[in-house]
OpenMM code with the backbone's topology and positions (N, CA, C; nanometers):
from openmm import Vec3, app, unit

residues = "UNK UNK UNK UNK UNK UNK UNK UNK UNK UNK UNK UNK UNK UNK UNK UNK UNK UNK UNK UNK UNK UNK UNK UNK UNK UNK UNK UNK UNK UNK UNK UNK UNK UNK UNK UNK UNK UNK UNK UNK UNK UNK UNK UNK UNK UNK UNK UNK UNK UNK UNK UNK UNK UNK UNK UNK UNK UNK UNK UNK UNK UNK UNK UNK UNK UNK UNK UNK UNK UNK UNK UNK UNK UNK UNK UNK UNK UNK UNK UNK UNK UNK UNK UNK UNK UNK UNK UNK UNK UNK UNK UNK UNK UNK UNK UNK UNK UNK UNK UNK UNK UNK UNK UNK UNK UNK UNK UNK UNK UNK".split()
positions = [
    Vec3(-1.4722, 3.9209, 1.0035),
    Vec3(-1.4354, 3.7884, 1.0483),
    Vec3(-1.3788, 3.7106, 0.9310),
    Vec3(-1.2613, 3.6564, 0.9483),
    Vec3(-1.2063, 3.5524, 0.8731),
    Vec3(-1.2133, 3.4386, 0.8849),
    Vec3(-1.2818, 3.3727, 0.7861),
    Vec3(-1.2825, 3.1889, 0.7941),
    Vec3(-1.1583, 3.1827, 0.7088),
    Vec3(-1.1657, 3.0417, 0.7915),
    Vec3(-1.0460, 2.9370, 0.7446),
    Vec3(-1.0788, 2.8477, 0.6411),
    Vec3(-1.0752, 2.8310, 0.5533),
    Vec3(-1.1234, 2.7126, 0.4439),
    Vec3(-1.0764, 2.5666, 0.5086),
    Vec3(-1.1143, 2.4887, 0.5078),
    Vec3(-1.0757, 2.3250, 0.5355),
    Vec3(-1.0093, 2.2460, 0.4315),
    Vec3(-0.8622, 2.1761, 0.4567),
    Vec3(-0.7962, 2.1358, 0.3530),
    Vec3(-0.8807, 1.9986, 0.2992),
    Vec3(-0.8237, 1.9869, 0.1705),
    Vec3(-0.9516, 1.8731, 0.1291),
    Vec3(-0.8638, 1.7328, 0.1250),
    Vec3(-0.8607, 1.6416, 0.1359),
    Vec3(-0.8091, 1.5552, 0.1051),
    Vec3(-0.8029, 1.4744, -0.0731),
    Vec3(-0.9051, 1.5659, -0.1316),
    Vec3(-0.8944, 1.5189, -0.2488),
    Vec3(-0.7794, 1.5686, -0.3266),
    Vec3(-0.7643, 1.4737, -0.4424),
    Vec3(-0.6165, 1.5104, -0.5353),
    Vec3(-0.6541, 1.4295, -0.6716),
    Vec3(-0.5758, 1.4974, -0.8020),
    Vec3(-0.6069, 1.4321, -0.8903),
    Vec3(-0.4407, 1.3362, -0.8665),
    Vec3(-0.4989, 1.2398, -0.9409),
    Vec3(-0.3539, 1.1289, -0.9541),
    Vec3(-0.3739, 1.0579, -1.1014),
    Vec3(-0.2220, 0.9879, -1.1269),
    Vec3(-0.2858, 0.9109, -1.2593),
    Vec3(-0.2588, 0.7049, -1.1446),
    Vec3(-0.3776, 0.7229, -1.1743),
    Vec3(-0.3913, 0.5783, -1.1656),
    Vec3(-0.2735, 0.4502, -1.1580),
    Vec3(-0.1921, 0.4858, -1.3127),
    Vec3(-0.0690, 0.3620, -1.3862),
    Vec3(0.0312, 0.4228, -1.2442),
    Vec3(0.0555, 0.5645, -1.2358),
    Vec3(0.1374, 0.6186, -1.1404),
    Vec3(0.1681, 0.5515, -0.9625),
    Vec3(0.0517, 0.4680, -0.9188),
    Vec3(0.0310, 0.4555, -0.7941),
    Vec3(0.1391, 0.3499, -0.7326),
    Vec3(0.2615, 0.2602, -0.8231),
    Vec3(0.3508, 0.2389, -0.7911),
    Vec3(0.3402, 0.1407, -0.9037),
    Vec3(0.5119, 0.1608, -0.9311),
    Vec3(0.6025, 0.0610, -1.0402),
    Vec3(0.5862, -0.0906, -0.9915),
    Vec3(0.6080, -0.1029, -1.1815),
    Vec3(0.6370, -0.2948, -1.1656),
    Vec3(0.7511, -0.3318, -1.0584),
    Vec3(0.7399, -0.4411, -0.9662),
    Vec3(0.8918, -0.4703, -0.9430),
    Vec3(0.8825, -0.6390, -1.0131),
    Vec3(1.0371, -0.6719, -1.0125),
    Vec3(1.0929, -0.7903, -1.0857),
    Vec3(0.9973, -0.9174, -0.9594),
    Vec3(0.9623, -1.0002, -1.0563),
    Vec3(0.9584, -1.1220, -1.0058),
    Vec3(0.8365, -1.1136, -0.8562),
    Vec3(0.7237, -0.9969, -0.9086),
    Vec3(0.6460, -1.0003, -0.7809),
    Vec3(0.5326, -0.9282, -0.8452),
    Vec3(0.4316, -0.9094, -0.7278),
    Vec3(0.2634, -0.8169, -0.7426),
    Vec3(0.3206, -0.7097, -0.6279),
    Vec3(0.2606, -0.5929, -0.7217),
    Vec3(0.2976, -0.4935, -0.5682),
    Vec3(0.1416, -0.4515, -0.5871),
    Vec3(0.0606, -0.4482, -0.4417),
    Vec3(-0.0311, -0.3669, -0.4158),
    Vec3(-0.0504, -0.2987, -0.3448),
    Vec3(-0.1290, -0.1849, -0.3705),
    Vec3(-0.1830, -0.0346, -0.3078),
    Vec3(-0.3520, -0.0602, -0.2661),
    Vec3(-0.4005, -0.0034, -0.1440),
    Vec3(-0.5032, 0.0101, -0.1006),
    Vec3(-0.4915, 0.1274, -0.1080),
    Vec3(-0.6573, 0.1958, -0.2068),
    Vec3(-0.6583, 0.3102, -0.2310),
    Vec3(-0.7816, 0.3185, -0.1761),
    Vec3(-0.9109, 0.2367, -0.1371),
    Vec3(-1.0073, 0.2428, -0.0438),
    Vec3(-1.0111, 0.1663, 0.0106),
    Vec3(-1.0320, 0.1745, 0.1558),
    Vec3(-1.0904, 0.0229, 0.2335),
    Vec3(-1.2252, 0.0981, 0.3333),
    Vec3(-1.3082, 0.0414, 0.3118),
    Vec3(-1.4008, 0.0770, 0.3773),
    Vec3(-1.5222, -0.0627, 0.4456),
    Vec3(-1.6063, -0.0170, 0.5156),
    Vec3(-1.7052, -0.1246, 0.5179),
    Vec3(-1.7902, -0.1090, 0.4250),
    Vec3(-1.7815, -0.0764, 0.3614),
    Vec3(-1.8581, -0.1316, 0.2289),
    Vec3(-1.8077, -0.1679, 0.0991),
    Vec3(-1.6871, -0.1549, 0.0659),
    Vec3(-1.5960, -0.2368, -0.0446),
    Vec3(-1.4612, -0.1537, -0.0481),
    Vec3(-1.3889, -0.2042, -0.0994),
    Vec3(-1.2449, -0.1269, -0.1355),
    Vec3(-1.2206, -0.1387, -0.2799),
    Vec3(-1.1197, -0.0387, -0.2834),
    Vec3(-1.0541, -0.0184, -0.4211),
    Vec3(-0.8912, -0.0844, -0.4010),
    Vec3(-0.8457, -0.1478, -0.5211),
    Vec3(-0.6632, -0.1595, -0.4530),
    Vec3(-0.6277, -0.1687, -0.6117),
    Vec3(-0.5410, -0.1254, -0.6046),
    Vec3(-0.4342, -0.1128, -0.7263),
    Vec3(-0.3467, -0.2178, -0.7017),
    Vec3(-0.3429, -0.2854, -0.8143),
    Vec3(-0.2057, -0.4132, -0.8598),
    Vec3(-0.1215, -0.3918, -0.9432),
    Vec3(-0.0117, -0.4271, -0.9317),
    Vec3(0.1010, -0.4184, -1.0729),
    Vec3(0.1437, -0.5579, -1.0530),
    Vec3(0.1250, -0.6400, -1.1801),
    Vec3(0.1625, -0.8004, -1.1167),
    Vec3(0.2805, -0.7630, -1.2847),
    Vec3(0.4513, -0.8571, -1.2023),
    Vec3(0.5467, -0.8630, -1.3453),
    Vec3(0.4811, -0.9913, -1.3873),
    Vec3(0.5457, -0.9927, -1.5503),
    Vec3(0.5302, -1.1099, -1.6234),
    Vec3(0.5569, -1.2558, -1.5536),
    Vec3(0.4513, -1.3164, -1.5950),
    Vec3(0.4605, -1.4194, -1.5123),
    Vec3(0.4194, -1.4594, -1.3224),
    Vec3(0.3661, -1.3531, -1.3002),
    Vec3(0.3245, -1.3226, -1.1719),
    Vec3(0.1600, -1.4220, -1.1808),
    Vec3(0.0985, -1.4498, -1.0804),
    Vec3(-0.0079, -1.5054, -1.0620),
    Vec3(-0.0761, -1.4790, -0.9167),
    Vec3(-0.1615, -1.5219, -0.8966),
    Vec3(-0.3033, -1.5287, -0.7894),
    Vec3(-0.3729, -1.6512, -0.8100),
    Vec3(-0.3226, -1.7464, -0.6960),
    Vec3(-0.3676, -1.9078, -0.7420),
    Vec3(-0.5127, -1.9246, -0.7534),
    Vec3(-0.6000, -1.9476, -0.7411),
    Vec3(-0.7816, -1.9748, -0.7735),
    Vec3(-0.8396, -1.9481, -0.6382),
    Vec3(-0.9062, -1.9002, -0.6058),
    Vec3(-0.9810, -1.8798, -0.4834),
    Vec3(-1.1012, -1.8168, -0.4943),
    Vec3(-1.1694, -1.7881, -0.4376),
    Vec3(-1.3047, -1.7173, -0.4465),
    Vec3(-1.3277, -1.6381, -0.3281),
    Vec3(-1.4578, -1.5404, -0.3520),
    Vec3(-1.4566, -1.4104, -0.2717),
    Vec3(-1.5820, -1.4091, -0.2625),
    Vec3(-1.6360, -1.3456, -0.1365),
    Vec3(-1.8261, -1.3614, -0.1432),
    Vec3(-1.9194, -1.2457, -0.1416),
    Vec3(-1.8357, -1.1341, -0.2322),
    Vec3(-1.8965, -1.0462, -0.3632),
    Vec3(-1.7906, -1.0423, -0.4959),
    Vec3(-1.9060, -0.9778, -0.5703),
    Vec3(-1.8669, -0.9161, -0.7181),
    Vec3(-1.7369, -0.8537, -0.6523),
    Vec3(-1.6750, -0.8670, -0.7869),
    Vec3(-1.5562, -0.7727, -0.7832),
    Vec3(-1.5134, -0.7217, -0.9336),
    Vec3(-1.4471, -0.6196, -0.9342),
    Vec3(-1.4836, -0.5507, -1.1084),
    Vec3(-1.3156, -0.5378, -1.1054),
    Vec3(-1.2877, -0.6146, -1.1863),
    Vec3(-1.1177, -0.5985, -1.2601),
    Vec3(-1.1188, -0.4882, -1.3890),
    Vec3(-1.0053, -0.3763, -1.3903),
    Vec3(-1.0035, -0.3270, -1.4775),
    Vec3(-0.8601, -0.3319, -1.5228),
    Vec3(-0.8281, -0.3413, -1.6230),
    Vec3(-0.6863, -0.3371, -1.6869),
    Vec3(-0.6244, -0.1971, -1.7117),
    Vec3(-0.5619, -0.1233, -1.6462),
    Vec3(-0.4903, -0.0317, -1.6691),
    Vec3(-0.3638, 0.0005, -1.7640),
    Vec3(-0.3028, -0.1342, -1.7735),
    Vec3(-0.2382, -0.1430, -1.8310),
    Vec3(-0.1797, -0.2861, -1.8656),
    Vec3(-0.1222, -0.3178, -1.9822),
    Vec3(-0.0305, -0.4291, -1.9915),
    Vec3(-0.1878, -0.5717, -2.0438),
    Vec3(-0.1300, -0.7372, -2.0234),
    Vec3(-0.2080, -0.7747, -2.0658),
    Vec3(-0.2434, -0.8865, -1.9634),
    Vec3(-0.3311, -0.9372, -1.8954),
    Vec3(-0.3370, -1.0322, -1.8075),
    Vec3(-0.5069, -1.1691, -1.8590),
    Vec3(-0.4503, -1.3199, -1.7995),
    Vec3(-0.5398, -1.3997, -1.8408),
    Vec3(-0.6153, -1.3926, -1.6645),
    Vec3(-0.7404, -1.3912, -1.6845),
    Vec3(-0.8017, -1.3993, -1.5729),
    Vec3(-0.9426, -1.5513, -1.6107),
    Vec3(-0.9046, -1.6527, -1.4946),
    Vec3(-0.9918, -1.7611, -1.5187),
    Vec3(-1.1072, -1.7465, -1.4306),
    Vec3(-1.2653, -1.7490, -1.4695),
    Vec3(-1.3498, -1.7683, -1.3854),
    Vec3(-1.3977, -1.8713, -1.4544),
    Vec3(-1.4180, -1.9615, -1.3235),
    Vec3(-1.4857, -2.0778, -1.3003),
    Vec3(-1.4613, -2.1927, -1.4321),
    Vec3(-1.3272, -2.2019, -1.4104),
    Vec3(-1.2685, -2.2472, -1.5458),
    Vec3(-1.2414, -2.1912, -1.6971),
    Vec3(-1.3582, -2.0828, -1.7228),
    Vec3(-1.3126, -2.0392, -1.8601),
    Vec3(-1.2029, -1.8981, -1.8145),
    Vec3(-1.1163, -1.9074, -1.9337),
    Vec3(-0.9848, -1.8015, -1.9510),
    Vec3(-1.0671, -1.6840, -2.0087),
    Vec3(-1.0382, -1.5991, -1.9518),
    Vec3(-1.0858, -1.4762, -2.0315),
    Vec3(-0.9219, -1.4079, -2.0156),
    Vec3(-0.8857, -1.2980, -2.1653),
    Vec3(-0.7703, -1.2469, -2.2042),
    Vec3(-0.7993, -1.1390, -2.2138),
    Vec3(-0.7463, -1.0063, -2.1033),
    Vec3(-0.7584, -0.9063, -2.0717),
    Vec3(-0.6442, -0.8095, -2.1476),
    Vec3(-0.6779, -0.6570, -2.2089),
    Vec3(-0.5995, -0.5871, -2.2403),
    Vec3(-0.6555, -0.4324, -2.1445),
    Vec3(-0.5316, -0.3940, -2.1765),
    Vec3(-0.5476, -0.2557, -2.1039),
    Vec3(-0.6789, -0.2092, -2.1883),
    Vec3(-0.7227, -0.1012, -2.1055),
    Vec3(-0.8988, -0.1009, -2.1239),
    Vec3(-0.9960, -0.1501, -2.1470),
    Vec3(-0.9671, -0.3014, -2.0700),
    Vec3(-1.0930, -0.3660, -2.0791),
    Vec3(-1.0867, -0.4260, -1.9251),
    Vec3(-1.2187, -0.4270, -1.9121),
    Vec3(-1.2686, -0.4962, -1.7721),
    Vec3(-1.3531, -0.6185, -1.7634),
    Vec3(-1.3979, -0.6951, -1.6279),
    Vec3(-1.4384, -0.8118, -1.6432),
    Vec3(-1.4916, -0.8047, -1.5110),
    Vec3(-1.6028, -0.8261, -1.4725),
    Vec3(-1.6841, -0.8862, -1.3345),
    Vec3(-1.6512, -1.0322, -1.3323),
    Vec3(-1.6133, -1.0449, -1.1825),
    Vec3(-1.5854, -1.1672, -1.0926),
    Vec3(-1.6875, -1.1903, -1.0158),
    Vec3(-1.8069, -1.2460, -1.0798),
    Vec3(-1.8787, -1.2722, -0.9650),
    Vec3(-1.8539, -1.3124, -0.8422),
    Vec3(-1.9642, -1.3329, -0.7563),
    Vec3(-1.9260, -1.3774, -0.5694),
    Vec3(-1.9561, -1.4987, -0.5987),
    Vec3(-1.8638, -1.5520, -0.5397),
    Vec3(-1.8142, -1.7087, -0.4759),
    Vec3(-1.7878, -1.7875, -0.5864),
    Vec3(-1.7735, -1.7575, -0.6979),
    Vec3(-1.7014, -1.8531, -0.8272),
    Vec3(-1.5310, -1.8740, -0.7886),
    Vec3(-1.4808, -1.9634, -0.8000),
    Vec3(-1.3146, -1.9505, -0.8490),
    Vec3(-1.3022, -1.8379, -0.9346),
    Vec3(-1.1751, -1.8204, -0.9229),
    Vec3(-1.1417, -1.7180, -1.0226),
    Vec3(-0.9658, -1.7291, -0.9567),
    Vec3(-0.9011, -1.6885, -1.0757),
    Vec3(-0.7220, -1.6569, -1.0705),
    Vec3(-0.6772, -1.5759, -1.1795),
    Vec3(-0.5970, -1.5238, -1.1437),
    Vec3(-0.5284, -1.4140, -1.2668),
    Vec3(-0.3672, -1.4765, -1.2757),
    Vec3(-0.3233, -1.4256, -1.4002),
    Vec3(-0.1981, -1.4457, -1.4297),
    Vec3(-0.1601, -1.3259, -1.5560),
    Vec3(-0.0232, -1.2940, -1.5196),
    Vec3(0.0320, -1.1887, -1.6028),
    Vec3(0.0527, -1.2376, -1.7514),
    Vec3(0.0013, -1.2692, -1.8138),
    Vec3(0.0615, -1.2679, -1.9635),
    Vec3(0.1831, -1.2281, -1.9957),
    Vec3(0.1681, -1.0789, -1.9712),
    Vec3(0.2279, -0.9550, -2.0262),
    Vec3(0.2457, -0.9307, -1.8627),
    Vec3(0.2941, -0.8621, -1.8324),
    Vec3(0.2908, -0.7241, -1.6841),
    Vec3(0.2093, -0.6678, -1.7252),
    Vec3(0.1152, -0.6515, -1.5929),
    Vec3(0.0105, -0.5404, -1.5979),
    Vec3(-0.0746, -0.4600, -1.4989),
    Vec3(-0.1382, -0.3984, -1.5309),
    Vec3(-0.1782, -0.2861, -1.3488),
    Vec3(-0.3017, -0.2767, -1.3681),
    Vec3(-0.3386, -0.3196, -1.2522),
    Vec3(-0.5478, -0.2766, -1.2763),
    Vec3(-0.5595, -0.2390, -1.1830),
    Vec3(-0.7092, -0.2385, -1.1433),
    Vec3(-0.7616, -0.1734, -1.0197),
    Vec3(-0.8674, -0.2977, -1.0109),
    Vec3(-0.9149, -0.3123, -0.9087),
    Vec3(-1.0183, -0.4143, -0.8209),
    Vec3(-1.1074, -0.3238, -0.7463),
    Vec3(-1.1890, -0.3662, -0.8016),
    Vec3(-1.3319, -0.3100, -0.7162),
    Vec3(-1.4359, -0.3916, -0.6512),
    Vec3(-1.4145, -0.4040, -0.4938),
    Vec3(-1.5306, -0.4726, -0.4459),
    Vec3(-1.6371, -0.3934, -0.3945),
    Vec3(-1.7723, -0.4236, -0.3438),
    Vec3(-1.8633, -0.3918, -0.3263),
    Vec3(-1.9163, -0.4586, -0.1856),
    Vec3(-1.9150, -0.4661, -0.0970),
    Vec3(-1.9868, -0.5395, 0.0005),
    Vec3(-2.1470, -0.5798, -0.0147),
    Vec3(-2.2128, -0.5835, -0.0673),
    Vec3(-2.3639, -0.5883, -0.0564),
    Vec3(-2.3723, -0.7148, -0.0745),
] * unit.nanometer
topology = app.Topology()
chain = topology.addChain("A")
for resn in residues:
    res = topology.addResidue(resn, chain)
    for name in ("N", "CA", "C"):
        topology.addAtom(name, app.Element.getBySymbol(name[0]), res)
């Protein structure tokens, strides 16, 4: 008897790869959405922004690349590629491109 193996849906990828800067915009990718948090990839160009708003979980910014200012609850924090920053739930918070740059967002539902 011959089994069939089951194709997997897994794949390696590079992360920066999941789509280019474009001029004068944020492009994003949903790479999880689930009921219990998602993952999404951003590429915001220079000068790009996310006006202040708040969210009602944590969320984990990582810098993939490039350099971005991210404000919670008034203080600026100055992000470089490989570094990350928790957004707590329900603070303000806004990002802005410094530099162009690509992260990933991680929420959590709990």
């Amino acid at each position: 008897m011959v089994s069939e193996k089951k194709s997997s849906s897994a794949k390696a990828i590079s992360l920066t790869d999941l789509a280019d800067y474009q001029q004068n915009s944020i492009v994003s990718r949903t790479i999880v959405d689930k009921k219990t948090g998602t993952i999404t990839f951003f590429a915001f160009d220079e000068g790009q922004a996310l006006s202040e708003h708040t969210a009602p979980f944590d969320a984990l910014v990582y810098l993939l690349d490039g350099e971005a200012e991210i404000i919670i609850s008034g203080k600026p924090f100055r992000l470089k590629q490989g570094e990350m920053i928790i957004m707590p739930a329900n603070e303000p918070h806004a990002l802005k491109a410094a530099k162009k740059f690509k992260m990933i967002l991680i929420m959590i539902r709990s």
